[in-house]
MOPAC internal coordinates of N, CA, C and O (Angstrom, degrees):
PM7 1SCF
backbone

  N    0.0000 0     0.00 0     0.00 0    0    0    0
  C    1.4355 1     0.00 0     0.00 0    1    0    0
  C    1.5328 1   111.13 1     0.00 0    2    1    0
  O    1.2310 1   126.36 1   130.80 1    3    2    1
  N    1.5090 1   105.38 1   -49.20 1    3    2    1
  C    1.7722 1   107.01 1   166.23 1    5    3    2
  C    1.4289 1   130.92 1   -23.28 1    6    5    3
  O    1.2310 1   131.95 1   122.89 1    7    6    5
  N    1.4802 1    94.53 1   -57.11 1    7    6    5
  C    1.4319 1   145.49 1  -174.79 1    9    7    6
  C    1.6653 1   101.02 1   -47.73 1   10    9    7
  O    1.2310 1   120.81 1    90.40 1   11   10    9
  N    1.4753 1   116.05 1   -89.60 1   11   10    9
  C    1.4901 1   117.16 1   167.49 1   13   11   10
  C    1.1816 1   130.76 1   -50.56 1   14   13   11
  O    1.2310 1   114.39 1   177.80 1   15   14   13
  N    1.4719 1   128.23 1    -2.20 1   15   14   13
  C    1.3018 1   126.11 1   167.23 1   17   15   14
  C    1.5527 1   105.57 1   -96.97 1   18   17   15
  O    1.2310 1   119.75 1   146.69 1   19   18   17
  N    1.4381 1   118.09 1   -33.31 1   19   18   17
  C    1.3792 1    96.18 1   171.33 1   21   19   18
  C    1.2930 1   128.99 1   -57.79 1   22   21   19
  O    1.2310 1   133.11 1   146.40 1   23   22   21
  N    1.9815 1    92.28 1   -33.60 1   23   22   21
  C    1.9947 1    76.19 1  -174.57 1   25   23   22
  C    1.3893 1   108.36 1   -85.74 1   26   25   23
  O    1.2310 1   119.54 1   166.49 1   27   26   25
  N    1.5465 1   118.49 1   -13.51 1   27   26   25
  C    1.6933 1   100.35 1   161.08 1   29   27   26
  C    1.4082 1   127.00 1   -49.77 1   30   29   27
  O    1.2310 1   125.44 1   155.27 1   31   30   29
  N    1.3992 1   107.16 1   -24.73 1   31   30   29
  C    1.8349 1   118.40 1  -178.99 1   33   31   30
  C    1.5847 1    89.29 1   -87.80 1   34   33   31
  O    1.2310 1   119.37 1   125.47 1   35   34   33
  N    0.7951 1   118.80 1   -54.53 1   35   34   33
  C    1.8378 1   112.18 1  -176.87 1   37   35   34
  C    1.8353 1   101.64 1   -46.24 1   38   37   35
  O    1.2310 1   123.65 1   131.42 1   39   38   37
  N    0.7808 1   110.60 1   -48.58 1   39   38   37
  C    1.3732 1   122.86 1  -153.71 1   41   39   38
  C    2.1946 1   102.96 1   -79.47 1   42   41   39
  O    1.2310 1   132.10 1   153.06 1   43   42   41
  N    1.3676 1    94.23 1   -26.94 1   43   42   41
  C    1.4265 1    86.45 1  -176.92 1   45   43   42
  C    1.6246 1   111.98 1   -93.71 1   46   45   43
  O    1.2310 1   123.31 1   150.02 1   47   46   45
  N    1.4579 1   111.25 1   -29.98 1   47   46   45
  C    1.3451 1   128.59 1   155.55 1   49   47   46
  C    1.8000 1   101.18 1   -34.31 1   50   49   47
  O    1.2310 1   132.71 1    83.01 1   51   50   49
  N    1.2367 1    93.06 1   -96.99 1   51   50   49
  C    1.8826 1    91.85 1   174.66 1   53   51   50
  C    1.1461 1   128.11 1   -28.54 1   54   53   51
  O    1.2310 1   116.09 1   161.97 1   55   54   53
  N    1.4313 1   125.03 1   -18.03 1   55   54   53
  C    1.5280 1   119.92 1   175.53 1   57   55   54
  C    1.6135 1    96.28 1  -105.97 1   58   57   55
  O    1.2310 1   105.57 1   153.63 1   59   58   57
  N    1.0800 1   144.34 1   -26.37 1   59   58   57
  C    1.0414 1   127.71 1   170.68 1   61   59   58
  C    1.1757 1   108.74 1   -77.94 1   62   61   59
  O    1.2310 1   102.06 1   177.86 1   63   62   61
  N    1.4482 1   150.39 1    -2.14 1   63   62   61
  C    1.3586 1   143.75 1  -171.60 1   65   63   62
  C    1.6210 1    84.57 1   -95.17 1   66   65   63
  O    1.2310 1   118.79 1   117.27 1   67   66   65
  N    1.3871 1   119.91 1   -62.73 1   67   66   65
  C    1.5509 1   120.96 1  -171.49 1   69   67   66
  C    1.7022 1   110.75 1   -41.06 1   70   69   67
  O    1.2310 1   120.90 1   148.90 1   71   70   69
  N    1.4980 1   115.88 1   -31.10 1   71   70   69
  C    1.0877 1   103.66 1  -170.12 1   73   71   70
  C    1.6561 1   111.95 1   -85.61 1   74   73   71
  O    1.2310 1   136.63 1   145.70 1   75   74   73
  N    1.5976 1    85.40 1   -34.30 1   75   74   73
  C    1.7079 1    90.25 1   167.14 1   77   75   74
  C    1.4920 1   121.78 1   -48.17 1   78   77   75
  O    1.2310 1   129.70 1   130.82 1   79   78   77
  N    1.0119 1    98.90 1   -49.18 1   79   78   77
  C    1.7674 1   120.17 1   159.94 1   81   79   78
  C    1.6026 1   113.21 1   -19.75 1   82   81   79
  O    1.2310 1   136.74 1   105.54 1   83   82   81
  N    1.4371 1    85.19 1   -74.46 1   83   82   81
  C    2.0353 1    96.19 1  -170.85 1   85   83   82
  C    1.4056 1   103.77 1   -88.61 1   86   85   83
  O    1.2310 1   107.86 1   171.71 1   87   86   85
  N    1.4707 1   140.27 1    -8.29 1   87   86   85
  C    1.2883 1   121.82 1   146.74 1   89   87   86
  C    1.8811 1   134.35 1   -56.33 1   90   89   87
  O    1.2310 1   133.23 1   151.58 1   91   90   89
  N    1.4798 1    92.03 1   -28.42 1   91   90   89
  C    1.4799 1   110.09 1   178.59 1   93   91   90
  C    1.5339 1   108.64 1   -91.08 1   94   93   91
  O    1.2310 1   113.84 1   132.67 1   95   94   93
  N    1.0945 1   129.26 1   -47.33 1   95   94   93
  C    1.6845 1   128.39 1   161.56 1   97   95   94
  C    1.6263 1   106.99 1   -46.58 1   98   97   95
  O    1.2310 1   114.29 1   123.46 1   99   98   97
  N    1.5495 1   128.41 1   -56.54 1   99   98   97
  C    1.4261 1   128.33 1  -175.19 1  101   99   98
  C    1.8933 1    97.23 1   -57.62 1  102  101   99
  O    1.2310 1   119.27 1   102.36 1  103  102  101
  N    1.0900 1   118.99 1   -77.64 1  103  102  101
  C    1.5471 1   105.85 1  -179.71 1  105  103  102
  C    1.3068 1   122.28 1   -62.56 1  106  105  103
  O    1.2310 1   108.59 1  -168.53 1  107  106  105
  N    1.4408 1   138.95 1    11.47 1  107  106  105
  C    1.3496 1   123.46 1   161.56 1  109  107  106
  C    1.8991 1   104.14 1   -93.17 1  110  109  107
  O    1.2310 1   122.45 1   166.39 1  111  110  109
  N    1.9732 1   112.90 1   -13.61 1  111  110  109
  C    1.0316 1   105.42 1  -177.59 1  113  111  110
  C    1.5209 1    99.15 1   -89.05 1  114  113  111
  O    1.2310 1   104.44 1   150.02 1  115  114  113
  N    1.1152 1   146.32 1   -29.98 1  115  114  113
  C    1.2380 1   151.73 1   127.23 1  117  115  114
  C    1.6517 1   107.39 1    21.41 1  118  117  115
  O    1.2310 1   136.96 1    75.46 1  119  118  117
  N    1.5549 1    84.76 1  -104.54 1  119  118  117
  C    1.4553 1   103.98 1   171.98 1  121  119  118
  C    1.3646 1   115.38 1   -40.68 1  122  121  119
  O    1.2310 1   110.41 1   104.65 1  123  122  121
  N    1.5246 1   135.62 1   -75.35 1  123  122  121
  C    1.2094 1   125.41 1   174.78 1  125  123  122
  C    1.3900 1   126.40 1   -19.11 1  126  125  123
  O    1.2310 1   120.68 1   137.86 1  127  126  125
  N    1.7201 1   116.31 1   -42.14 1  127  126  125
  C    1.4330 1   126.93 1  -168.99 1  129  127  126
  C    1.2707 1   106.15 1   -92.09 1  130  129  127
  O    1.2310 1   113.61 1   171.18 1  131  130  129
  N    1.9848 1   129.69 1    -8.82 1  131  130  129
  C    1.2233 1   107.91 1   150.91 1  133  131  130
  C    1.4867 1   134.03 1   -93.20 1  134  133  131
  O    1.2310 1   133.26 1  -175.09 1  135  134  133
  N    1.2274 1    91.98 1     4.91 1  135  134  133
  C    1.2973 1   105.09 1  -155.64 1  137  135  134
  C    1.9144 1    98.70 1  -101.71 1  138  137  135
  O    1.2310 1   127.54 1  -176.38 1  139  138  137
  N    1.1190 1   103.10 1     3.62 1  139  138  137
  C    1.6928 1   122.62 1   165.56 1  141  139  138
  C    1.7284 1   116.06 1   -92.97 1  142  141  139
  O    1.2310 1   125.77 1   122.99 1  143  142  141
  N    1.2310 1   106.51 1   -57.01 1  143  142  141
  C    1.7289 1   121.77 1   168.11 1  145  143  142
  C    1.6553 1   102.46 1   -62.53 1  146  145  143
  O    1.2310 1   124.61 1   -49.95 1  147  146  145
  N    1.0812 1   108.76 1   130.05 1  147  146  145
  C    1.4572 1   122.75 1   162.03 1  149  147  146
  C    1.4761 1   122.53 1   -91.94 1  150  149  147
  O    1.2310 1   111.34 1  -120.71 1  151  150  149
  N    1.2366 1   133.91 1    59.29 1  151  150  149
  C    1.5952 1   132.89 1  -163.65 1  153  151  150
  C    1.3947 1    97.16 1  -148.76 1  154  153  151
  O    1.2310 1   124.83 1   -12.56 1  155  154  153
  N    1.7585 1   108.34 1   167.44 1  155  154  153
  C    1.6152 1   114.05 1  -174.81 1  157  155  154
  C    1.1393 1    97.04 1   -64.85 1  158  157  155
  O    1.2310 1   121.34 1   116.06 1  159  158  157
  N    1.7283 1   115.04 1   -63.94 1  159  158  157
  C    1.2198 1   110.66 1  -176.26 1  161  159  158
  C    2.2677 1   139.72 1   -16.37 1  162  161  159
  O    1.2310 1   138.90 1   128.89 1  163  162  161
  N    1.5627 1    80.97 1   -51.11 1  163  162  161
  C    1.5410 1    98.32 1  -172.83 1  165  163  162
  C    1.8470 1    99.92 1   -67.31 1  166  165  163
  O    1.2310 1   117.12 1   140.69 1  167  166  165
  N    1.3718 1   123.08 1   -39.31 1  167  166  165
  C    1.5274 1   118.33 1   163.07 1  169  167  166
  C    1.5921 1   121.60 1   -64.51 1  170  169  167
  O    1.2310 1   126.49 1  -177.87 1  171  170  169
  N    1.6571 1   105.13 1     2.13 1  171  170  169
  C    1.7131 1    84.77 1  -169.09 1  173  171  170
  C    2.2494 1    83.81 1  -105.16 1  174  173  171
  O    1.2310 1   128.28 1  -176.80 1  175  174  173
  N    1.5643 1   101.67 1     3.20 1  175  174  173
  C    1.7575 1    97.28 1  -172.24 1  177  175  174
  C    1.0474 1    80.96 1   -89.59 1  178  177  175
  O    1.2310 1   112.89 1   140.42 1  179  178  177
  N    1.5911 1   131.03 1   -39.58 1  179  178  177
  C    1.7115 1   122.38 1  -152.78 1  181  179  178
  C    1.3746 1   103.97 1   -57.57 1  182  181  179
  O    1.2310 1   125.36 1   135.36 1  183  182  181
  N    1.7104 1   107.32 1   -44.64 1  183  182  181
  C    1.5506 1   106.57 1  -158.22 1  185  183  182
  C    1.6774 1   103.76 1   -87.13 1  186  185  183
  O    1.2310 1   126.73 1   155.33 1  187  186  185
  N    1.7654 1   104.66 1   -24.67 1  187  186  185
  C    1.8792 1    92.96 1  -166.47 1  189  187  186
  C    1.5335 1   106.49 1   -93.75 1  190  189  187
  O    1.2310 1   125.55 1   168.13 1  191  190  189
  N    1.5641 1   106.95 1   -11.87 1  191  190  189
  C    1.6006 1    94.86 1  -175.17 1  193  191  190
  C    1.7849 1   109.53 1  -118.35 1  194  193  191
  O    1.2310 1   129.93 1   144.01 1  195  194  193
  N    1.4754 1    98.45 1   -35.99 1  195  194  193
  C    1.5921 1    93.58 1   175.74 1  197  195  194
  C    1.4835 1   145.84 1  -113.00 1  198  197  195
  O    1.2310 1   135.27 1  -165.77 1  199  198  197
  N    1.4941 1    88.05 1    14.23 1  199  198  197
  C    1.6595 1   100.25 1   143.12 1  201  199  198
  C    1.5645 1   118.67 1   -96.33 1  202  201  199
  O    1.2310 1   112.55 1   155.71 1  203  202  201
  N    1.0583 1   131.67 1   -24.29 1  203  202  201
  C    1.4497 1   135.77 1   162.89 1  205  203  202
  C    1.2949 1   117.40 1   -32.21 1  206  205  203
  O    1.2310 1   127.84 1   112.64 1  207  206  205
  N    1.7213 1   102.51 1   -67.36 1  207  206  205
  C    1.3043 1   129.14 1   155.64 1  209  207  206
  C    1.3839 1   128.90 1   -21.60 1  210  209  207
  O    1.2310 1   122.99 1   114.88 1  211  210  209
  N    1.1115 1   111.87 1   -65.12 1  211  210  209
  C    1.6598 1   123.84 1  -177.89 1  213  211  210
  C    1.6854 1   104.89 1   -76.83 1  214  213  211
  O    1.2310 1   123.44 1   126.27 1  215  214  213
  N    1.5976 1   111.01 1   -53.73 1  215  214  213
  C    1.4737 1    95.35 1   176.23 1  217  215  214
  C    1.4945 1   118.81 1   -57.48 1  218  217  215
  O    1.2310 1   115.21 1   164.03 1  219  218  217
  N    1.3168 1   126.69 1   -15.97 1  219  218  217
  C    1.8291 1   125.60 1  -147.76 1  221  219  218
  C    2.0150 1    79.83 1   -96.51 1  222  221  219
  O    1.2310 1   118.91 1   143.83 1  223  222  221
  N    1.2252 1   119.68 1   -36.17 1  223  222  221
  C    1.3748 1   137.97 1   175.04 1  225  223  222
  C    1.5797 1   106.22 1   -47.12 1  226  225  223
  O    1.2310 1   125.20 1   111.10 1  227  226  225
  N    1.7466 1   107.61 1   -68.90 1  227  226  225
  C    1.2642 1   103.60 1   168.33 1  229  227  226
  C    1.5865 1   133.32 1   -52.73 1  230  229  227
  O    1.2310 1   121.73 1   133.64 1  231  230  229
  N    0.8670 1   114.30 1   -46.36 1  231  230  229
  C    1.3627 1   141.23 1   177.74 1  233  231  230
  C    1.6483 1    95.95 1   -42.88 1  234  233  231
  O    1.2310 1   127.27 1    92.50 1  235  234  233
  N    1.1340 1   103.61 1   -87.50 1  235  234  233
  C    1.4669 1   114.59 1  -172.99 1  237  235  234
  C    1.3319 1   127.55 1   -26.37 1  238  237  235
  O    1.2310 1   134.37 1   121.39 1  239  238  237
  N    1.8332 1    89.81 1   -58.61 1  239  238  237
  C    1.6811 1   103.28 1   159.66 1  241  239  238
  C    1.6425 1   124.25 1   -36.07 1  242  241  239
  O    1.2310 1   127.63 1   118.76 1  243  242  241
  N    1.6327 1   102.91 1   -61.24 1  243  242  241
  C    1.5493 1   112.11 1  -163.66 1  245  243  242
  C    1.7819 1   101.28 1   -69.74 1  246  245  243
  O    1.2310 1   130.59 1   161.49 1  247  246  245
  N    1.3475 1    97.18 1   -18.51 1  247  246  245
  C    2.2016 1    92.46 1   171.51 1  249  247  246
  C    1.3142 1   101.94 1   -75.79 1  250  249  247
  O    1.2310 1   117.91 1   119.92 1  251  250  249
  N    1.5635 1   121.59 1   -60.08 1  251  250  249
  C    1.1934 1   117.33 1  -175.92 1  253  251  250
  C    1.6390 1   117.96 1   -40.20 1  254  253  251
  O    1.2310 1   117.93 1   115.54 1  255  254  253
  N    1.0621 1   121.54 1   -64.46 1  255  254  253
  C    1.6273 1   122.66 1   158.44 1  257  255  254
  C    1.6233 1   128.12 1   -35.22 1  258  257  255
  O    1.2310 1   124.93 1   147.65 1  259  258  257
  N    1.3324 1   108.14 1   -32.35 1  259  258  257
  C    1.4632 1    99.49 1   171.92 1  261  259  258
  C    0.7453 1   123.89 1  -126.25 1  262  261  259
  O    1.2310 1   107.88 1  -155.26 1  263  262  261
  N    1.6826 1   140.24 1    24.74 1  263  262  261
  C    0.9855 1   150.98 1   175.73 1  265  263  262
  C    1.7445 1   112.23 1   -95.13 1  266  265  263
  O    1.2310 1   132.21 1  -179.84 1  267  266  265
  N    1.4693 1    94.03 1     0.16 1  267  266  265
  C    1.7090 1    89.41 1  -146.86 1  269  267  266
  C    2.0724 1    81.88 1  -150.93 1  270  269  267
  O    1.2310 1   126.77 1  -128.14 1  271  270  269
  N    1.4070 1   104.59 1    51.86 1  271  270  269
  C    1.3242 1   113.16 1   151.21 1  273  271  270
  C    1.5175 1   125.91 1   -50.68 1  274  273  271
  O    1.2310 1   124.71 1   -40.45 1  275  274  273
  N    1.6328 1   108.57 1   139.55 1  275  274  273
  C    1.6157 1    84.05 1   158.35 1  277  275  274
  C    1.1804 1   132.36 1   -89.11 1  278  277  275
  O    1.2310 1    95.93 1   -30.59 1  279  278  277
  N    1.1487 1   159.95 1   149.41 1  279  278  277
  C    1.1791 1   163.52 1  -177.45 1  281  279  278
  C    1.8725 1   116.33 1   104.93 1  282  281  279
  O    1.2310 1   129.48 1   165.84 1  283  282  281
  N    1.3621 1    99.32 1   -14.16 1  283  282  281
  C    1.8248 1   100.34 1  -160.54 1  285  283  282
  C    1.8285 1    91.74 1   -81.52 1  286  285  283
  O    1.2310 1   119.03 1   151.44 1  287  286  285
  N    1.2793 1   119.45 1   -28.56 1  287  286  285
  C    1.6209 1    91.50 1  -175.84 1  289  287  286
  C    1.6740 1   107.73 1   -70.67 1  290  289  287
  O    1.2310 1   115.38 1   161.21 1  291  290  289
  N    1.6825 1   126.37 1   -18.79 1  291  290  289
  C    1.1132 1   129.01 1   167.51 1  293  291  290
  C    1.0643 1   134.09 1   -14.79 1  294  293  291
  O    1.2310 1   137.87 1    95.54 1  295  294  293
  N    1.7624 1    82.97 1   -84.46 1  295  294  293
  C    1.3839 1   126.08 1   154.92 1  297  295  294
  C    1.6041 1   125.64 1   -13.65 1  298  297  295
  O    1.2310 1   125.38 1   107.59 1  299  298  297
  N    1.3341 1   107.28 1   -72.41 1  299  298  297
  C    1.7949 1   121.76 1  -169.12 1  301  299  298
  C    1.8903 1    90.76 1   -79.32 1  302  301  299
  O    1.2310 1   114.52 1   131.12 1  303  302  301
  N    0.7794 1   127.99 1   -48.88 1  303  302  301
  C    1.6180 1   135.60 1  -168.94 1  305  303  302
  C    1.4444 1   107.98 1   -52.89 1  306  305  303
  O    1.2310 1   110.47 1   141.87 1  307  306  305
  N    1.7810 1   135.52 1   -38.13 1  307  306  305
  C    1.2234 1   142.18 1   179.39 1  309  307  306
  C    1.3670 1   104.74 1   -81.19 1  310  309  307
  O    1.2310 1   140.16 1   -25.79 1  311  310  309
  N    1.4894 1    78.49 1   154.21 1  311  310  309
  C    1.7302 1    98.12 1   179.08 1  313  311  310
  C    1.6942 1   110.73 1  -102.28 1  314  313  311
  O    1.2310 1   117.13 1   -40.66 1  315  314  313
  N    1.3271 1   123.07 1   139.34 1  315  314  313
  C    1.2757 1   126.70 1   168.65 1  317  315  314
  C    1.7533 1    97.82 1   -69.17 1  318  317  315
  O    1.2310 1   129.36 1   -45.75 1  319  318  317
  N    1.6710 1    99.57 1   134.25 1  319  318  317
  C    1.5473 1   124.29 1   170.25 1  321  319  318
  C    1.6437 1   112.52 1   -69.43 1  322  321  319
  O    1.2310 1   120.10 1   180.00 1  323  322  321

């Protein structure tokens, strides 16, 4: 039983890293594509869509990583003797 919950925790980790993944690839392609166009416009995508992007990317990542310690579901699950 241990067993299948880790790799459900393994397994949700990995999909949240992947997504972290393609949130940070979508705003660095973002950025790249304003950062080619020379117009106001292309600075108002840089700042409203593809830094959003990359931080919401980071973000996600650094929850995914610490949300999902090993030992902490242990932890809360035992009973004091």
């Amino acid at each position: 039983m241990a067993e299948a919950q880790a790799i459900n925790a393994t397994a949700r980790v990995e999909s949240r890293i992947r997504l972290a993944a393609a949130l940070i690839c979508a705003g660095l392609l973002v950025l790249l594509f304003t950062l080619i166009r020379i117009h106001p416009l292309a600075f108002v995508a840089f700042a409203v869509i593809g830094c959003p992007l990359v931080l919401a990317g980071i973000l996600l990542f650094l929850f995914s990583i610490v949300s999902n310690q090993p030992g902490t579901e242990s932890r809360t699950s035992s009973k004091p003797a």
